[in-house]
Every structure is written in C-alpha cells, then in structure tokens.
N, C-alpha and C positions, 0 to 999 in steps of 0.2 A: 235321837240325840243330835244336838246342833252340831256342826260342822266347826272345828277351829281353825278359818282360813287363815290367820295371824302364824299360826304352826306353820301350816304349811306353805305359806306365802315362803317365809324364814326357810324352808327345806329346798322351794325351788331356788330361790335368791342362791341357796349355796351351792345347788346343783349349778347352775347357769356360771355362775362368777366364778366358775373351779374351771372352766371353758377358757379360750384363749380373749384377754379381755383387749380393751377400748386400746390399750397403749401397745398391743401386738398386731399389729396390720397385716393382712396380705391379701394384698391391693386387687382384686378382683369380683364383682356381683354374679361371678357365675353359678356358684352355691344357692346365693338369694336368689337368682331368676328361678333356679329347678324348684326351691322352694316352695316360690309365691305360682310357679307352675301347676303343683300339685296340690294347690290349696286352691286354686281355680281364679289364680290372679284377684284377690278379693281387693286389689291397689286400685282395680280398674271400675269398680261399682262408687265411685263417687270423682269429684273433680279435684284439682289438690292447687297449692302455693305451693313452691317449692324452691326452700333458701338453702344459700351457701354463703360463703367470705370467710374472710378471718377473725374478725369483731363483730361482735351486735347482732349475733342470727336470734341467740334465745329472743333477746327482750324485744326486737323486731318480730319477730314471731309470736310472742302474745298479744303485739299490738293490733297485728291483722287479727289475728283470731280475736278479742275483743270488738273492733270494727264490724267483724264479719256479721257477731252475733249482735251486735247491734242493731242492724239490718233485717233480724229475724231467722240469719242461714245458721241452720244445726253445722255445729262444727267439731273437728278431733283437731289434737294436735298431737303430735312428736316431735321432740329435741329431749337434747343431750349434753352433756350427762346430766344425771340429777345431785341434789343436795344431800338430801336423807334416804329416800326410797325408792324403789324402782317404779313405783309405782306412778310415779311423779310425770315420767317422760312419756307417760299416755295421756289424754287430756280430753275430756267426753263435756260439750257444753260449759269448759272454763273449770270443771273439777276434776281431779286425776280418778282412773278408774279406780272401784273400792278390791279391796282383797280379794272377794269373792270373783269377780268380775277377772281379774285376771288369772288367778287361779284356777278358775273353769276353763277358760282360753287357754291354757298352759294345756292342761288336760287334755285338748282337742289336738293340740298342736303336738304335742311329744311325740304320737306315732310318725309321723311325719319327719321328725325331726332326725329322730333313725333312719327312717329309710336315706335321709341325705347324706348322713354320715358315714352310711353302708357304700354310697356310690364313689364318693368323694375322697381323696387320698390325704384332703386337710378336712377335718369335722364344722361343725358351723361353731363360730363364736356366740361368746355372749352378746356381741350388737346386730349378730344377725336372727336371732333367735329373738328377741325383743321386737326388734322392726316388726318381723314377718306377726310377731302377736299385737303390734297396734294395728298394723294395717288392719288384721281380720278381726279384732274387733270394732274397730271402724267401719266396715264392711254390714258387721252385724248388728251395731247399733240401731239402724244406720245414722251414719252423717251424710250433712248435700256436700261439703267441703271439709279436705284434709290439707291443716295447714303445715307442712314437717319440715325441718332443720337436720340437712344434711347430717351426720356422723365426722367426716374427715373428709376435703377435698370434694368432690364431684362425679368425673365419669365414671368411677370405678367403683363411688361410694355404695352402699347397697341400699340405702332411699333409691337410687337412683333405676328402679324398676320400674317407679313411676312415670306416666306422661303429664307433667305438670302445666295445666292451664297459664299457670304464671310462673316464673323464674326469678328469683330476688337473690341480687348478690351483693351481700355487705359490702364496706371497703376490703380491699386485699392486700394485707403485707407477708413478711417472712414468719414464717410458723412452720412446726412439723416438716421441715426442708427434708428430713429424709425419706420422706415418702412422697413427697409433692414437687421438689427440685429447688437447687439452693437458689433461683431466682423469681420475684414477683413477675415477671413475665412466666414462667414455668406453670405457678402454681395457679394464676391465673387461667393460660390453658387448659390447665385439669378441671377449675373449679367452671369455668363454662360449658364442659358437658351436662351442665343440667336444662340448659338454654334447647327446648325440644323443637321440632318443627310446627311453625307457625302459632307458635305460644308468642307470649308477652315476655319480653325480658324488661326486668325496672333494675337500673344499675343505680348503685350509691355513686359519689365521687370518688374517682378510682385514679390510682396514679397513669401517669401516661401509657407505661408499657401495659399495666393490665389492659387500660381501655381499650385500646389497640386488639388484644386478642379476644374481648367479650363482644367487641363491634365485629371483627372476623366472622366468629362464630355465629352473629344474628345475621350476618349474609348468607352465610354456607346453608342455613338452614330455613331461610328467610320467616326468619320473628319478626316482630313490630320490636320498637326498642323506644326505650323513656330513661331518659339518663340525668340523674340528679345536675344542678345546675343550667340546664336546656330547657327540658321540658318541665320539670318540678322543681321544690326547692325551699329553704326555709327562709320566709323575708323579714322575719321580725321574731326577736326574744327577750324575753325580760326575765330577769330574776325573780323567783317569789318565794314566800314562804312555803318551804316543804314541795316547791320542785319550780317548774317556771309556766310563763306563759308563751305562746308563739301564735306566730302568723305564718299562714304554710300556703304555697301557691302549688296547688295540687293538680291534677292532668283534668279536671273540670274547672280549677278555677281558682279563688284566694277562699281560704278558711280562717277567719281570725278568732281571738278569745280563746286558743283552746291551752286551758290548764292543764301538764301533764305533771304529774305526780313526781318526778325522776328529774334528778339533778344532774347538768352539764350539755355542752355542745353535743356530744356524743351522741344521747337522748333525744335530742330535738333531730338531730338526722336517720338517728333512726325512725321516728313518728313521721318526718315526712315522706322516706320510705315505705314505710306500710300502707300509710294511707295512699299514695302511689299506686301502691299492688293492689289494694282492696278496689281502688277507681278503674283499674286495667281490668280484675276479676268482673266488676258490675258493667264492665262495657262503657263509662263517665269518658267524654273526652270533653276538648273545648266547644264544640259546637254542640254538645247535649249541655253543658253546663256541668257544677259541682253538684254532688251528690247531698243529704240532707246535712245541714249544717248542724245542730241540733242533737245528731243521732253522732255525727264525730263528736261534738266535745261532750258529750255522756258515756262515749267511750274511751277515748282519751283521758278523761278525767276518772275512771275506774281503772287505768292500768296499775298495777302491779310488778317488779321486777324484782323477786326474792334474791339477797344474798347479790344484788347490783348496787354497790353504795348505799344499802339498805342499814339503817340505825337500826341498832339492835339495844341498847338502855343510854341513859342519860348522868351524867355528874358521875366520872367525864361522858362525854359521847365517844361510846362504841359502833362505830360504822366497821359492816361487813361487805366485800366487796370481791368480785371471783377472777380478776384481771390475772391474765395468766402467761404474756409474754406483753413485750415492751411497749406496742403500739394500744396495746388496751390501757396497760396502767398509765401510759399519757394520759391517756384521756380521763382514765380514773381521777391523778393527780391534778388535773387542769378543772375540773369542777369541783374537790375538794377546795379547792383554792377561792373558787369563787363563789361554792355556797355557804361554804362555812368558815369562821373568823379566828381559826385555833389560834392560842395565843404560844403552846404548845402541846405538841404531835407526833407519838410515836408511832412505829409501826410494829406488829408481828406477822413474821415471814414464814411461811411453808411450800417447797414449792416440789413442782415435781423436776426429777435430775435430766432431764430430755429437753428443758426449756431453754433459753437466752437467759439465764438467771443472772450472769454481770448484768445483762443491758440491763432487766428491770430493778437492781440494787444500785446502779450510776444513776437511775431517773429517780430514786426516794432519797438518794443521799442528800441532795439540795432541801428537800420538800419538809422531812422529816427530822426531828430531832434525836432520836434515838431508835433503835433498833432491834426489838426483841427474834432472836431465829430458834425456829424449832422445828417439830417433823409430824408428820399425818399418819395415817393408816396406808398401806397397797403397796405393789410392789416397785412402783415407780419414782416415791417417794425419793428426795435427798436427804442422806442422811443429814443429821444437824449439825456435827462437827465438819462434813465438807460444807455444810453453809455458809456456818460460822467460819472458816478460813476465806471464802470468797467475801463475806462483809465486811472481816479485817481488813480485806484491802482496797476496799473502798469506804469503808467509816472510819477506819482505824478502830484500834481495840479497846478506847474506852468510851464509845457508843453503841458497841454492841453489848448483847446481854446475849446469854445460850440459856435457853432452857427445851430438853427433849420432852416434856411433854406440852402439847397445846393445853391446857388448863392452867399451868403453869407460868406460862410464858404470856397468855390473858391477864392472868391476877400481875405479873410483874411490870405488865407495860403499864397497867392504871394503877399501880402504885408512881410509877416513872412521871408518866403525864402529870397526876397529882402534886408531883416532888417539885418545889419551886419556893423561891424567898417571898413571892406574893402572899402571903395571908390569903385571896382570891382565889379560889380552885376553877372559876368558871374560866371558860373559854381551853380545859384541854380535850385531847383526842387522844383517842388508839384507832387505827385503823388496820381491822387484820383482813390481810390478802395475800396471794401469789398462787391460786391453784380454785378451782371446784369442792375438790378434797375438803382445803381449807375452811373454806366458807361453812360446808356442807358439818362439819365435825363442830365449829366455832355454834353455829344456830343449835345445835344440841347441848352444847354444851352449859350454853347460856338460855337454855328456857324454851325456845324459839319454836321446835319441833323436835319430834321425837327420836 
C-alpha cells in the first residue's frame, strides 16, 4: 500500500507547531549545538552563505542560491518563515523538498529529538527541530553549498552552528527590540555573530552605528570585509516592465543588462548583495575579473520572490507583499510608487501585535486611500478591533473599513479600489500586507497555492 505522506506531513506539522513556535524565543543554540552534535554535525559536510539583517534576507537569499546554480554548484536552502508549507523553507536545487523527503527526515530525526528534550530543562522548538532537519538533509542530499537565512538575530540564533564560508548582512534597523536590544547599534552586535573567522563578510549599506560594530567584529576575528558602496554597489537602474533593469559594480567588476524580475530600490540592493557573496564564495576579486556575465543575467533574470510585491490578479491589481515592520514597508511603499500608476489604492492590514504597527499605519496613511484591517491565524496575531482603533487614529474612521476575516476584507478592498465617479476602473489597487501570515493566507486564498 502507498504511503500517504500528505497525512502524515499534516500529523508532524501539528506535532512540531504544538512546540514553542517562531514568536517564543529563548535566546540560546545550546539545544541546537547538542543536537546537530548527535546527528554528527551534518551542518559541517558541505560549505554554506550565511545571512542575517532585518530586511531582504529571504529574497537575498534566492538570489545567491539562483546565482549559485547557475554556475553549476548543487545548492539547499533555508529561510524563514514560510508562506503556506513547511515544506517551503527547505530548498533542494530551487524546489522545496517533497512530502516524502521530509517526512522520512522527520522519522530519522524524532529519536533524537527526545533524547534532547530528556537532557534539556526547555524542549527544542519548532525552529530548532526544522533547522536541524534541513541541515541533514542537506547533508544527505548532498549539496556543495548551503545557502540559510538566519531565524532571529545572529549569535544565538540556531543556524548559527554553522561556519559559514560567507557572511551576508542585509541592512539593520529596529525589529523584535525585545530580544535583540532597543538599539541598531545593539541589534547590530548580535546580528554580527554570524561574521566567523577568516570568512568573508559582504555588508549591505548599514547606518553608521551598525557599521561601526560589523567592521568591529571583522577585526576581532579577522574576515575579509566587502561593504556595499566601497567595494560593490549598484550604478545604474532603470524601470521596466514587470521589474527593472541594473548595472551592478560587483567585487570582479561592472555587470550591466541585468533584468531582475522584482520591483523597487530595495531589489536592486539586494541583487548586488548576492551577487557580492556569490563573487566572495567563487574567490572573483578585481584582479581575477568578473565572473561570467551571461550566467548572472540568466539568473538574475529567473529570480523569483513569492508574496515580495508579488501581483497576485488583475482588474484591479492585487499585489501581495510580506513587509512586516516599518523600514520594509518603506521600501515596499517606495516602489509601489514608482512601478505602478494607481490612480487609486487601498490597503488590507494584518499584522502581528509584537510589531511597530503605528509606525507602519503612519507610512500607508499618505500612500493609500483607504484602509481595509482585519486578523490571520497564530497566536500572535492582533486582534482586528485593536487594529481598527490604532487606524482610527491615524486614518480617522471614515477610511477605515474592519473586517475579521481576510477573505472578507480582500473582496471589500476591490470593491473600494473599484468605487469611483470615473466610469474607468483601470489604474486601481489593493495591496495586502503587514505580516508573512498575511501574505501566506491571502496566496491561498486567492488561487496562488495551496
């Protein structure tokens, strides 16, 4: 009789996620190290990239891993969280591993899993218990390179078992202060323990005080360091249809022509990022030259970034977008602006209650015309009427709209956007965002994935 890994996929999911999840921290990889101990360090049988920051790790992170395989190197990847499935935040050669594939893994890993729980006076989480099952089967694959996006922060995080050949840190702002410290200098400190000895660190543009502590850290331990605007950097962008073009001055050299699918400023520093780390991984400086030009914009121009300002249908245009504290949905907001021409633009909001959610309802109020709030799944969730009292007092209360369910609150914004004395429906928008959750529930909702 076949196997119904779908079943059982669905049994471990609820086993795992009944665990202490994503939004319960306690800040320590000493569980993960005993872990990836008794599993025989399988983090250690391949090479790895290894991102942090507070913006732009996911979609940074498929760019190298796209790059990578472009070049011909078998790749994994992990990041977090996922959209729909868990299955998502394993990544075996650009597709997520299948049911089976993890479900076996799970099965090898469970005894294990007790035994840690028996030693340990806190049990392993669900993001420790996932890691430790991409790593091994990354391991088992095998891959030459694993490309993984931190979890939370850095030294403590539990990727952070790994020694990672490269080091990538997005930009850093304030996020999750109470586990990382109410200051970018703070969180910056934490987020450079992933900077290992004699690796590569490739720094995005960083405000002063981070930089100050990620250059620290590449002394203490003496790295080579590549710092956005120094050594790389993007010299040229152009708007285009369905995302832009750039010219990127990479740590071998200038790359031009390259198409990336993904719209706004954001996008473009993250691709010269990656391509950054992928030129440090292949050893490219300026005295070897740039790497093949050819094999970047064939990968570049195949990126992907689900549920990133990602249009999900048309008439009106529904963009989905996962920005989840202030400094992202800037940047969200700032290429909606400039890729697309709404003539009007609502939003629907869910976010989780742990965020800056004034700051990022003060940054839509200009942007947006109206305001749908409503609520997700998980325990972190806000609820909708403490939403809806924070958007009353920044839209006032006849641009908001409350609806508790997202299904809901979709059909009422593209009614909204629709609603106008124009005869003309073209040129409106909805854009839903404020959470992962969000996105992640909206793409099912509307067809996207399952």
């Amino acid at each position: 009789m076949a196997t119904d890994y779908s079943a059982e996929l669905r049994s471990i999911e609820a086993a795992i996620f009944g665990r202490r999840g994503e939004g319960h921290v306690h800040p320590t990889n000493e569980r993960m190290q005993a872990l990836v101990d008794l599993l025989g360090d399988p983090q250690r049988a391949y090479r790895s990239v290894h991102l942090t920051g507070t913006n732009g790790k996911t979609s940074t992170a498929r760019m190298v891993d796209e790059l990578l395989r472009g070049f011909g190197i078998r790749t994994g990847r992990y990041t977090s969280p996922h959209l729909t499935s868990v299955t998502e935040r394993i990544v075996v050669d650009g597709e997520p591993v299948s049911e089976q594939r993890f479900v076996e893994a799970y099965r090898e890993l469970e005894p294990y899993v007790g035994l840690i729980d028996e030693r340990f006076d806190v049990p392993l989480s669900f993001f420790e218990i996932v890691t430790a099952l991409g790593f091994a089967i990354f391991a088992d694959v095998p891959v030459d390179v694993a490309v993984v996006e931190v979890g939370l922060g850095g030294a403590w995080d539990n990727t952070n078992v790994l020694d990672g050949q490269v080091a990538v840190v997005t930009p850093i702002g304030l996020d999750h202060t109470e586990y990382l410290g109410d200051s970018v200098e703070q969180i910056a400190r934490e987020k450079a323990g992933i900077i290992k000895p004699d690796a590569t660190a490739v720094l995005a543009l960083q405000p002063a005080e981070a930089q100050r502590e990620l250059l620290r850290r590449t002394v203490e331990v003496d790295a080579t360091v590549a710092r956005e605007g120094m050594e790389f950097g993007v010299v040229e962008r152009r708007v285009a249809v369905g995302g832009q073009f750039l010219a990127l001055q990479g740590l071998g050299g200038v790359y031009d022509e390259i198409f990336l699918p993904l719209h706004g400023a954001h996008q473009a520093q993250n691709a010269v990022v990656a391509l950054a780390a992928v030129e440090a991984f292949l050893g490219a400086s300026r005295s070897s030259g740039p790497v093949d030009l050819d094999v970047v914009r064939e990968a570049f121009a195949a990126v992907r970034s689900p549920g990133r300002l990602e249009p999900i249908r048309s008439a009106p245009t529904v963009l989905l977008d996962a920005a989840h504290n202030p400094s992202g949905l800037q940047a969200t907001l700032a290429a909606v602006a400039e890729a697309f021409s709404f003539r009007r633009l609502v939003a629907v909001v869910a976010v989780m209650a742990d965020k800056d959610v004034t700051g990022m309802l003060e940054l839509l109020e200009p942007a947006v015309d109206e305001i749908v709030v409503t609520e997700v799944s998980g325990t972190r969730r806000m609820d909708v009427d403490d939403l809806a009292a924070l958007a009353e007092d920044v839209f006032g209360r006849d641009r908001v709209t409350v609806e508790p369910r997202l299904d809901d609150a979709i059909e009422s914004a593209v009614r909204l956007a629709e609603r106008s004395d124009d005869p003309v429906i073209s040129g409106a928008g909805v854009l839903v965002t404020g959470s992962v959750v969000t996105v992640g529930e909206a793409r099912i909702l509307l067809g996207r994935q399952r």
